[in-house]
PAZADREN-109312 format. One record per residue: x, y, z of N, C-alpha, C in turn; chain. Coordinates in Angstrom, 2 decimals. Atoms other than C-alpha are relative to their C-alpha. Layout:
N
(site (X,Y,Z),(X,Y,Z),(X,Y,Z),'A');
...
END
This chain:
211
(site (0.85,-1.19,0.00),(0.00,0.00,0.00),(0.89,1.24,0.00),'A');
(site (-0.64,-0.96,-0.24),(1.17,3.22,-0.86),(0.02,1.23,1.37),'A');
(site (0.28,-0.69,-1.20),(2.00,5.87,1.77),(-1.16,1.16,0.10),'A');
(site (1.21,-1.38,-0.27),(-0.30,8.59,0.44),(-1.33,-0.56,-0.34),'A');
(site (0.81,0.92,-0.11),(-2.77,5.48,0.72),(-0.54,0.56,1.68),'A');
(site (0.15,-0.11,-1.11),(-2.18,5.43,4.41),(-0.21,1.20,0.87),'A');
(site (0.33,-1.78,-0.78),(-2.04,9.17,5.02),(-1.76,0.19,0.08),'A');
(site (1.27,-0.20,0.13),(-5.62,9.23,3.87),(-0.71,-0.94,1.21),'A');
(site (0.98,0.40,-0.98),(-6.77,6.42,6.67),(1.25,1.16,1.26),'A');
(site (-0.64,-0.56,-1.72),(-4.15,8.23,9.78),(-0.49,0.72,-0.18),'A');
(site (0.07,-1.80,-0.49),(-5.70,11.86,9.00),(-1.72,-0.29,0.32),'A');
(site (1.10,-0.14,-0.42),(-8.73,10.91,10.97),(-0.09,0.36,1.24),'A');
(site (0.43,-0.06,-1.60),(-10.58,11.22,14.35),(0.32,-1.59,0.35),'A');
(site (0.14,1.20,-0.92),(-10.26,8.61,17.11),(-1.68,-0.23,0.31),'A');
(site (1.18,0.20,-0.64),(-13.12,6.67,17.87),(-0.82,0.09,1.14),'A');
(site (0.79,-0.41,-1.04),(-15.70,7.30,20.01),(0.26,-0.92,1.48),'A');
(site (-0.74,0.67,-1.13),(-14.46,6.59,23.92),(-0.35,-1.24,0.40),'A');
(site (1.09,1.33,-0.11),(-17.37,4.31,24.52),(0.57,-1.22,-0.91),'A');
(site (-0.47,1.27,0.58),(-15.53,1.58,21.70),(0.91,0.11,0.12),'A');
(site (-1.33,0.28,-0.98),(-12.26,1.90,23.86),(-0.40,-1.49,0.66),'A');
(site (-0.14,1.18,-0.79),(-11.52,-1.40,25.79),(-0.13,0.92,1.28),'A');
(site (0.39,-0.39,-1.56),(-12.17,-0.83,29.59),(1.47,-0.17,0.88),'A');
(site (-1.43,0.22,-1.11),(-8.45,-2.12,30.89),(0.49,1.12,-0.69),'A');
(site (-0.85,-1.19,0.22),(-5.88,0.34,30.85),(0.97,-0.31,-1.58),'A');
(site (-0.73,0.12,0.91),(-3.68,0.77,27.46),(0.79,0.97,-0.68),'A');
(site (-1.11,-1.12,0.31),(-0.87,2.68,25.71),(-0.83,1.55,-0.27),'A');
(site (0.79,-1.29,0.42),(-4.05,5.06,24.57),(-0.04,0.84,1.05),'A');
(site (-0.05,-0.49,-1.03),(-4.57,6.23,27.96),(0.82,1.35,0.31),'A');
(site (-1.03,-1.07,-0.13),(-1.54,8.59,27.90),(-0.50,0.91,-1.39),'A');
(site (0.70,-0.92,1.10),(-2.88,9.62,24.50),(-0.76,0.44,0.14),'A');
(site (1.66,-0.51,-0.23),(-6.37,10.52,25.18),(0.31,1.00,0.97),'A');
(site (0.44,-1.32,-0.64),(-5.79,13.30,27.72),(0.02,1.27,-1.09),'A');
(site (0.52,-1.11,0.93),(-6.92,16.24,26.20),(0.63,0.91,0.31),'A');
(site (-0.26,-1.56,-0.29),(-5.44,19.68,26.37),(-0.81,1.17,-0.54),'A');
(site (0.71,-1.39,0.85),(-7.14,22.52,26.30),(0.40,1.21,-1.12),'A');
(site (-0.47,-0.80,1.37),(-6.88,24.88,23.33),(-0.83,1.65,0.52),'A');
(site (0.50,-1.09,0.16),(-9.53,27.34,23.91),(-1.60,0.25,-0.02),'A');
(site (1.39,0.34,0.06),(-13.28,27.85,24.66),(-0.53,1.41,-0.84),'A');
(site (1.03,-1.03,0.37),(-15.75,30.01,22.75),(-1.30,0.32,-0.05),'A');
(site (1.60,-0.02,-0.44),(-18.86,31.40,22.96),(-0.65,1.03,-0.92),'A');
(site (0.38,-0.98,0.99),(-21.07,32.92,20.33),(-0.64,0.95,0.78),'A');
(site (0.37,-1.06,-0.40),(-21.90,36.49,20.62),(-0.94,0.75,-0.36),'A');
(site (0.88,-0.56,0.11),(-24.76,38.18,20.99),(-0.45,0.51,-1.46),'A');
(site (0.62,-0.61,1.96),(-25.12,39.92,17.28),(1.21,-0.74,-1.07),'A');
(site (-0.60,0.60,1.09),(-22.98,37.55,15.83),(-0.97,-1.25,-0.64),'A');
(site (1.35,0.80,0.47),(-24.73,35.03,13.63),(1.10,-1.70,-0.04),'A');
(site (-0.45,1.39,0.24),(-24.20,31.05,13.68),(1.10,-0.39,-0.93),'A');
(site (-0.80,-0.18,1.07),(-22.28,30.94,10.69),(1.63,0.98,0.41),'A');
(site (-1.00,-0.25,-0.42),(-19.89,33.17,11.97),(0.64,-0.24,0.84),'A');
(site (-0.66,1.28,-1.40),(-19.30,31.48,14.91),(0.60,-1.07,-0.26),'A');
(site (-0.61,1.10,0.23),(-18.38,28.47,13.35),(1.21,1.01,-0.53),'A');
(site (-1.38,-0.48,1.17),(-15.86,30.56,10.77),(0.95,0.52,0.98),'A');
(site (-0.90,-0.09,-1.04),(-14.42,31.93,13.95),(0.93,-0.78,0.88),'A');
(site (0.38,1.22,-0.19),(-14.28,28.79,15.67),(0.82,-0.63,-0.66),'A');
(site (-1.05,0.92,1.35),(-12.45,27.37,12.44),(1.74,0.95,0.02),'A');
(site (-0.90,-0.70,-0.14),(-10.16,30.15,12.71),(1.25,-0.11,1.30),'A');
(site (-0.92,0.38,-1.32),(-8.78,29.36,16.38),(0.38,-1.67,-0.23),'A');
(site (-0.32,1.69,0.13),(-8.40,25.62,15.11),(1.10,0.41,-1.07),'A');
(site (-0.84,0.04,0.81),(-6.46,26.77,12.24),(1.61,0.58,0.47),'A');
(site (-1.38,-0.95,-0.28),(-4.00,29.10,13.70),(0.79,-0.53,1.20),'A');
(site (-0.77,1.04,-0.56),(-3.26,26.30,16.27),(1.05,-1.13,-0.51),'A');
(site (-0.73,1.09,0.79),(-2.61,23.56,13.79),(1.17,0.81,-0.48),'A');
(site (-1.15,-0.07,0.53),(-0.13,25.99,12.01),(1.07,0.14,0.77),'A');
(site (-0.75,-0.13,-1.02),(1.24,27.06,15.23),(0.71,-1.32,0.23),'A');
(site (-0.20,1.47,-0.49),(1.88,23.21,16.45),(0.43,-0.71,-0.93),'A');
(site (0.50,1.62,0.96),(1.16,20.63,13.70),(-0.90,-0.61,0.56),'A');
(site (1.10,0.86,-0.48),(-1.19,19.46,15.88),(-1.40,0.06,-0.50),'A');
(site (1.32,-0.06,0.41),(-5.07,18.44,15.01),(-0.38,0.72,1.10),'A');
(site (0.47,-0.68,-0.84),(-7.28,20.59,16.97),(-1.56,-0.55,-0.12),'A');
(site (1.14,0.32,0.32),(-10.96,19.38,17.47),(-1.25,0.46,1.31),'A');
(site (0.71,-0.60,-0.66),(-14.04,20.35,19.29),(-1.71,-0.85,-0.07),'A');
(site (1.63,-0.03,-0.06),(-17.95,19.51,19.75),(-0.76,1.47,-0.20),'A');
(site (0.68,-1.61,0.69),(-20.26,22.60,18.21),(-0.85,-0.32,1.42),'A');
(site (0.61,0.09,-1.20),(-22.51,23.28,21.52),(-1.26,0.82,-0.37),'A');
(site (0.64,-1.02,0.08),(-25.45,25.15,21.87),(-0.97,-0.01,1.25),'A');
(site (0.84,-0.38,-1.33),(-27.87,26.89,24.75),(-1.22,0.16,-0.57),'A');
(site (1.77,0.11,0.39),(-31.78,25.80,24.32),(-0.26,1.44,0.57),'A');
(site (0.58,-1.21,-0.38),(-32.46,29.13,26.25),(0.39,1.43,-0.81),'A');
(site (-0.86,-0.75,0.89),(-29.98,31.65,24.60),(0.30,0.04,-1.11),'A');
(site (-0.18,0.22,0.93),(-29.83,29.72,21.43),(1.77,0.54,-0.92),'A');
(site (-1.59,-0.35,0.93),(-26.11,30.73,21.00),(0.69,-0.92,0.79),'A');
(site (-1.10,1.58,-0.58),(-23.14,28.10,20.72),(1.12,0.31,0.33),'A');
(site (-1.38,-0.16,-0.93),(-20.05,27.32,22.12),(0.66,-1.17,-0.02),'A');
(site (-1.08,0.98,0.37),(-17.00,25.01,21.70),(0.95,0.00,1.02),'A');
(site (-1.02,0.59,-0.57),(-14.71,23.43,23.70),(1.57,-0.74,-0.91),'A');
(site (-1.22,0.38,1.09),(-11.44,23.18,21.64),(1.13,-1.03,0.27),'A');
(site (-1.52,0.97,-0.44),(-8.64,20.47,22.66),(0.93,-0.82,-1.30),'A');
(site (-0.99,0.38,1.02),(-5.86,18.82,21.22),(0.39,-1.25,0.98),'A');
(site (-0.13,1.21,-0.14),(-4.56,15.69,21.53),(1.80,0.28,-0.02),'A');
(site (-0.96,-0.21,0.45),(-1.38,16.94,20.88),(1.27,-1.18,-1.35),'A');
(site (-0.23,1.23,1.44),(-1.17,14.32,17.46),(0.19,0.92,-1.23),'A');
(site (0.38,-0.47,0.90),(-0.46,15.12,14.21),(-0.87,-0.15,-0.86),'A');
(site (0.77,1.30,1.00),(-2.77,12.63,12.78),(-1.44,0.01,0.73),'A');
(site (1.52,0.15,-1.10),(-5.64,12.46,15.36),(-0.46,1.36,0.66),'A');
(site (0.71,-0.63,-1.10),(-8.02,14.08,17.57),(-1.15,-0.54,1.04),'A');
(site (1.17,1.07,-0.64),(-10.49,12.39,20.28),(-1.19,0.86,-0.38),'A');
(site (0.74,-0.84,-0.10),(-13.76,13.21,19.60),(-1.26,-0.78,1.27),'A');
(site (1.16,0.48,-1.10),(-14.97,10.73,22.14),(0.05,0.54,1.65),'A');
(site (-0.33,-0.44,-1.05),(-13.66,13.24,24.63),(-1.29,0.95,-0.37),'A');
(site (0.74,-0.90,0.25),(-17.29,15.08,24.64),(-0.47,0.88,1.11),'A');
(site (0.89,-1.16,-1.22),(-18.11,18.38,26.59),(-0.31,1.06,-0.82),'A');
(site (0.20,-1.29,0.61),(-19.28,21.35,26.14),(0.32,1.35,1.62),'A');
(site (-0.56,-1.28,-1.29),(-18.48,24.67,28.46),(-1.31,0.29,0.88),'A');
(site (1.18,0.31,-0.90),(-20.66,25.17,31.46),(-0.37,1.33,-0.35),'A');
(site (1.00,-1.39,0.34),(-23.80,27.66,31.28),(-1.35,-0.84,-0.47),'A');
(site (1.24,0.28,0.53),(-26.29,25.28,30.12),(0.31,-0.79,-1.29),'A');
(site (-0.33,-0.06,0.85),(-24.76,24.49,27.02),(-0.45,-1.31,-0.25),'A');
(site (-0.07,1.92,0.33),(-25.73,20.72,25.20),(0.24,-0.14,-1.31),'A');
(site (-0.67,0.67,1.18),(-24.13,18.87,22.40),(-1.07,0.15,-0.93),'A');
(site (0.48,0.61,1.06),(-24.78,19.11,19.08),(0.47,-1.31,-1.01),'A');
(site (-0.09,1.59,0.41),(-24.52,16.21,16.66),(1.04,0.02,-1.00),'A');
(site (-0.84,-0.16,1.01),(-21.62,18.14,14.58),(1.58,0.16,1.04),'A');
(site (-1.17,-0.10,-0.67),(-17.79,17.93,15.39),(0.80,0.81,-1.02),'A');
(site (-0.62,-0.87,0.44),(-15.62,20.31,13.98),(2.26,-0.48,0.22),'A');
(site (-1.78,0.49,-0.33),(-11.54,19.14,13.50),(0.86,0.68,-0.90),'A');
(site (-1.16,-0.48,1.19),(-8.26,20.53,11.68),(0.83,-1.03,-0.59),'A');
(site (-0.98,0.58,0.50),(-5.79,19.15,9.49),(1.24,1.08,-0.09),'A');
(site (-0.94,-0.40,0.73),(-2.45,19.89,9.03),(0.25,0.54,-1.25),'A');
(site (-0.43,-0.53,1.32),(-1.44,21.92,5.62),(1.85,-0.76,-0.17),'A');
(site (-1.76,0.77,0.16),(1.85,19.49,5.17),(-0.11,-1.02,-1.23),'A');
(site (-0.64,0.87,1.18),(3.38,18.14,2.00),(-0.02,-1.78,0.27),'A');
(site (-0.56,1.30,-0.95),(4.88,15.41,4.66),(0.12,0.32,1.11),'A');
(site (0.21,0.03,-1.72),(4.51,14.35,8.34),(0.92,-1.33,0.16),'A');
(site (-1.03,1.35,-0.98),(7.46,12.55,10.24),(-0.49,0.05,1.44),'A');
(site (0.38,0.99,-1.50),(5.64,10.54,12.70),(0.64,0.09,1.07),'A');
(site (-0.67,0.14,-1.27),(6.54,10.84,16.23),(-0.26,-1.23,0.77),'A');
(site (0.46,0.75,-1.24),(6.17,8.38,19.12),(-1.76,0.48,0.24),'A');
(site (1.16,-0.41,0.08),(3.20,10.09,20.32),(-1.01,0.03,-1.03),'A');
(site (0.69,0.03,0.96),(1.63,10.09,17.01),(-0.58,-1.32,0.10),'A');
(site (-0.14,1.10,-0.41),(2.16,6.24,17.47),(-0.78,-0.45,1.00),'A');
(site (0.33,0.98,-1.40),(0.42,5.57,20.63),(-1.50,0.43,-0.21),'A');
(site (1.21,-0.14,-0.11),(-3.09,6.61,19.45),(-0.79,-1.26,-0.56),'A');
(site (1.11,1.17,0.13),(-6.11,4.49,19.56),(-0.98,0.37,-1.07),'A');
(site (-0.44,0.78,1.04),(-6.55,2.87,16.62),(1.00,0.53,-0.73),'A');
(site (-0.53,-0.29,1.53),(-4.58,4.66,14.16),(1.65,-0.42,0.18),'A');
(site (-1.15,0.64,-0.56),(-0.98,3.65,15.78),(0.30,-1.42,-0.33),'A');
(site (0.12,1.50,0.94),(-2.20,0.40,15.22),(0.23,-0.20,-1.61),'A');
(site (0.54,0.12,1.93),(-3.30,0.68,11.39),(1.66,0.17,-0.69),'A');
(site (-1.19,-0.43,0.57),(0.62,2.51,11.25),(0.59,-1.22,0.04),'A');
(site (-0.31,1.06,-0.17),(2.15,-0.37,12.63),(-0.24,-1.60,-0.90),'A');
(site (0.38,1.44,0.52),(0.46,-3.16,11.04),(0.15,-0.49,-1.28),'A');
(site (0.41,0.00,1.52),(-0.59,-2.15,7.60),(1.24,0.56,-0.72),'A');
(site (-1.20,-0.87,0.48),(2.96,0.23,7.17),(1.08,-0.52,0.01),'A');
(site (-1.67,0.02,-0.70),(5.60,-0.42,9.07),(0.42,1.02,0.84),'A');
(site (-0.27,-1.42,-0.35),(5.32,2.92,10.12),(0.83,-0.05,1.79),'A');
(site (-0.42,-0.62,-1.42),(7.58,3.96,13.35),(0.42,1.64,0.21),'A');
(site (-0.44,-0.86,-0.31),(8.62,6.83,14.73),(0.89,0.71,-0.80),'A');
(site (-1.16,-0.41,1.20),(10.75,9.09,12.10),(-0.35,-0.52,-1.14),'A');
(site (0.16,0.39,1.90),(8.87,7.78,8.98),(-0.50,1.14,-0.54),'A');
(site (0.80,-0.99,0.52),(7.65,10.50,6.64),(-0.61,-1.03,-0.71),'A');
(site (1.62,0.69,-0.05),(4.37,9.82,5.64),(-0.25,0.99,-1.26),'A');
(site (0.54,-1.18,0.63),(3.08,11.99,2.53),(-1.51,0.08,-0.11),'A');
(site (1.12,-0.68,-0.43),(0.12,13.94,2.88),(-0.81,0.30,-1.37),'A');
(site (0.26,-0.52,1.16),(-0.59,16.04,-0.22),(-1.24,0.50,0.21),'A');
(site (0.99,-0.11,-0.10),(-4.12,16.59,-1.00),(-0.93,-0.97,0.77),'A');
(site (0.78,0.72,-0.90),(-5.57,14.11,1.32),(0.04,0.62,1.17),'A');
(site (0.22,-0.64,-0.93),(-5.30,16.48,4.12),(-1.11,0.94,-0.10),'A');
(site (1.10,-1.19,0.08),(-7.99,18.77,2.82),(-1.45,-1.25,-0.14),'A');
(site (0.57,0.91,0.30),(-10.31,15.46,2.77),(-0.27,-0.61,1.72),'A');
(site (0.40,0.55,-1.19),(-12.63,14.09,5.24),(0.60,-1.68,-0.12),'A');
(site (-0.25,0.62,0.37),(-11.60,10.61,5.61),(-0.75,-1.37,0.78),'A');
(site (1.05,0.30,0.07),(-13.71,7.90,6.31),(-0.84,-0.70,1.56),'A');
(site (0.36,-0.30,-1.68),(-13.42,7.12,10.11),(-0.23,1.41,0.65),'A');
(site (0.77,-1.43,-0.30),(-14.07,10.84,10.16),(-1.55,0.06,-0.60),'A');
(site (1.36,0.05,0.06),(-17.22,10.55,8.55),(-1.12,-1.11,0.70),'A');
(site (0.86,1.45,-0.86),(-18.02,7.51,10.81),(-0.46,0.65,1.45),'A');
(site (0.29,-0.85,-1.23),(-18.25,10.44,13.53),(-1.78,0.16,-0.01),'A');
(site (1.57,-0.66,0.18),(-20.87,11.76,11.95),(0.16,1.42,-0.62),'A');
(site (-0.07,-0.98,0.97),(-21.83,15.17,10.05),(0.94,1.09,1.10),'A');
(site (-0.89,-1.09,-0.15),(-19.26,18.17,10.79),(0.99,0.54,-0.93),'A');
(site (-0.77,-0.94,0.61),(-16.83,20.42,9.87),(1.84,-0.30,-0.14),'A');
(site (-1.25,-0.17,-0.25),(-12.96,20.13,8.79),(0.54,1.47,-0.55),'A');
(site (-0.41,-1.24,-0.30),(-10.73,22.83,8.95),(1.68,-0.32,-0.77),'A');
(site (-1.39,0.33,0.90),(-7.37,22.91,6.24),(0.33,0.99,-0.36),'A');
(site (-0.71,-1.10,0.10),(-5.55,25.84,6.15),(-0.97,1.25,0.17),'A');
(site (0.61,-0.26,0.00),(-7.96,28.40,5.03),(-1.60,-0.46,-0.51),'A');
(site (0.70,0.45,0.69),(-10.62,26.34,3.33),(-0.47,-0.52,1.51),'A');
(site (0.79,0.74,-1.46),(-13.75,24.71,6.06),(-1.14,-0.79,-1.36),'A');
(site (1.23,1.18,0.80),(-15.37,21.91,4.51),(-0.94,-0.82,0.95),'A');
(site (1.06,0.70,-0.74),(-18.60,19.91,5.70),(-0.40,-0.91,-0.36),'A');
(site (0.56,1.23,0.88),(-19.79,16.56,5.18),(-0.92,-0.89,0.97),'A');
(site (1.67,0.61,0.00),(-23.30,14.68,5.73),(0.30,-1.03,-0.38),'A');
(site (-0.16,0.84,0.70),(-23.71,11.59,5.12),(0.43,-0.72,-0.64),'A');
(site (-0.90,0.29,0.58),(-20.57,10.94,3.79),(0.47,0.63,-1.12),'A');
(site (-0.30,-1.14,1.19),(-20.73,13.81,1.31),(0.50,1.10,0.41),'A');
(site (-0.65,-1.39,-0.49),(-18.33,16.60,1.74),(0.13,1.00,-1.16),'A');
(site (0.11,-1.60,0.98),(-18.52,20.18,-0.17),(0.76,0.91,0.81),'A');
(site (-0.46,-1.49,-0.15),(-16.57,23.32,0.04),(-1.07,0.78,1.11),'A');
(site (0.84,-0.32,-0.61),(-18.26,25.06,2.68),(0.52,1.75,-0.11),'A');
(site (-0.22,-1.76,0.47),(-16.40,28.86,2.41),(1.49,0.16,0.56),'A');
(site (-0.89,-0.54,-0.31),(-13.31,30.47,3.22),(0.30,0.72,0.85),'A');
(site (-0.11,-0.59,-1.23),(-12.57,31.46,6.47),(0.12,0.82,0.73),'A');
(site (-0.90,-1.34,0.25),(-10.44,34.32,5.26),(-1.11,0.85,-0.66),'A');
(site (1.00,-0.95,0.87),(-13.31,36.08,3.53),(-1.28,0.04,1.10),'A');
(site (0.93,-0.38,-0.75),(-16.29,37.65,4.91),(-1.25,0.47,-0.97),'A');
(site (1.10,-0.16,0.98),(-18.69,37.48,2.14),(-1.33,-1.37,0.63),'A');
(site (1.24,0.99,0.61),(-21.50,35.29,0.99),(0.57,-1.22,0.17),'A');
(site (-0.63,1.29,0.09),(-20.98,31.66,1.81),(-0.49,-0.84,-0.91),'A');
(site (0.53,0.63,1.37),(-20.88,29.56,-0.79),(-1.30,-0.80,-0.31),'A');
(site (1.06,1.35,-0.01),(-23.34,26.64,-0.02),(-0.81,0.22,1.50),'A');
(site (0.32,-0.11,-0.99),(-25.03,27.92,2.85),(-0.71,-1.15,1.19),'A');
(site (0.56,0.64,-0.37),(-26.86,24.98,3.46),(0.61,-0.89,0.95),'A');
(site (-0.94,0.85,-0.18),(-23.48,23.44,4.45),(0.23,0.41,1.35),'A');
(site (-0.23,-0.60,-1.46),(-23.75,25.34,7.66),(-0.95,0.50,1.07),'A');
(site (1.78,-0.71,-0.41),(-27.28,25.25,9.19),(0.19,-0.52,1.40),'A');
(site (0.08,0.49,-0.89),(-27.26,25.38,12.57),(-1.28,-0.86,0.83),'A');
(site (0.90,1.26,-0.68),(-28.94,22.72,15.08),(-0.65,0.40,0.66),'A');
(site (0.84,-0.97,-0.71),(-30.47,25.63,16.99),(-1.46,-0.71,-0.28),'A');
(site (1.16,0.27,0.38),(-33.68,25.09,15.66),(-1.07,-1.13,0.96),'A');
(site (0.58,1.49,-0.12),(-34.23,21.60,16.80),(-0.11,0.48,1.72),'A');
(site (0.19,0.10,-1.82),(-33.69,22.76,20.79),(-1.49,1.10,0.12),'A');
END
């Protein structure tokens, strides 16, 4: 299998905590979360911009780091404005998303997750990269992959990939570009860097409604 085979399954999310094993395992040290950064939509700001904001503090982490940055979209049935809990995994390849909160105030999950990718040509694997649950495995098994392999990336970093769409519908985040995908269908959703008209609006409807 080629490597920019394998880049396309490592640049996902970790599975949901609940299909973790229950004894202790190398993941354990992986899975703590660090915080990144909480936000909270603002009063005359509109949904839509909240996310693009939102995408913006995920992006300017990943370039900062290399690390994925990922989050749960939140929202307040009373207030109807959302809010994110941002962490990192400190991976280049992963993010937990079965680490789920949202910031206190009332706030409850919506059913979208929001993650970054790296903008990299190539990623030399660390240890830590290595010790996440599953994808450490998949390196190991299916690669060879250890510690110090470059890995190429290319255009499969701007790509949901398919244990990311096994999350469920949300948002990725690749340099400046925020894409969204349903169902397993992902579209251009707008540019992060611009403050116009979004392209596909539909690609960004918040869950408000439903509370």
């Amino acid at each position: 299998m080629k490597l920019s085979l394998l880049a396309k399954l490592w640049f996902c999310l970790t599975i949901s905590a609940a299909m973790l094993p229950s004894h202790a395992t190398e993941s354990d040290v992986y899975f703590e979360a660090h915080p990144v950064q909480q936000l909270f939509q603002e009063q005359n700001e509109s949904w839509d911009d909240f996310v693009s904001r939102s995408a913006r503090v995920m992006r300017d982490y990943t370039r900062e780091t290399n690390f994925e940055a990922g989050g749960w979209l939140c929202v307040n049935p009373d207030s109807r404005r959302g809010a994110i809990s941002v962490i990192s995994n400190h991976s280049q390849i992963s993010v937990s998303a079965g680490i789920k909160g949202c910031p206190l105030g009332g706030y409850r999950l919506t059913q979208e997750f929001m993650h970054s990718h790296p903008v990299k040509e190539h990623i030399v694997l660390t240890e830590h990269d290595l010790h996440g649950y599953p994808m450490g495995k998949v390196a190991r098994l299916m690669g060879g992959m250890r510690a110090g392999s470059r890995v190429h990336v290319g255009k499969s970093g701007g790509r949901f990939s398919q244990p990311d769409m096994a999350i469920g519908p949300g948002y990725l985040v690749h340099g400046n570009d925020l894409h969204y995908q349903k169902n397993g269908r992902q579209h251009f959703a707008r540019s992060i860097e611009s403050t116009g008209v979004i392209r596909d609006s539909s690609a960004l409807q918040t869950l408000v409604a439903s509370y």
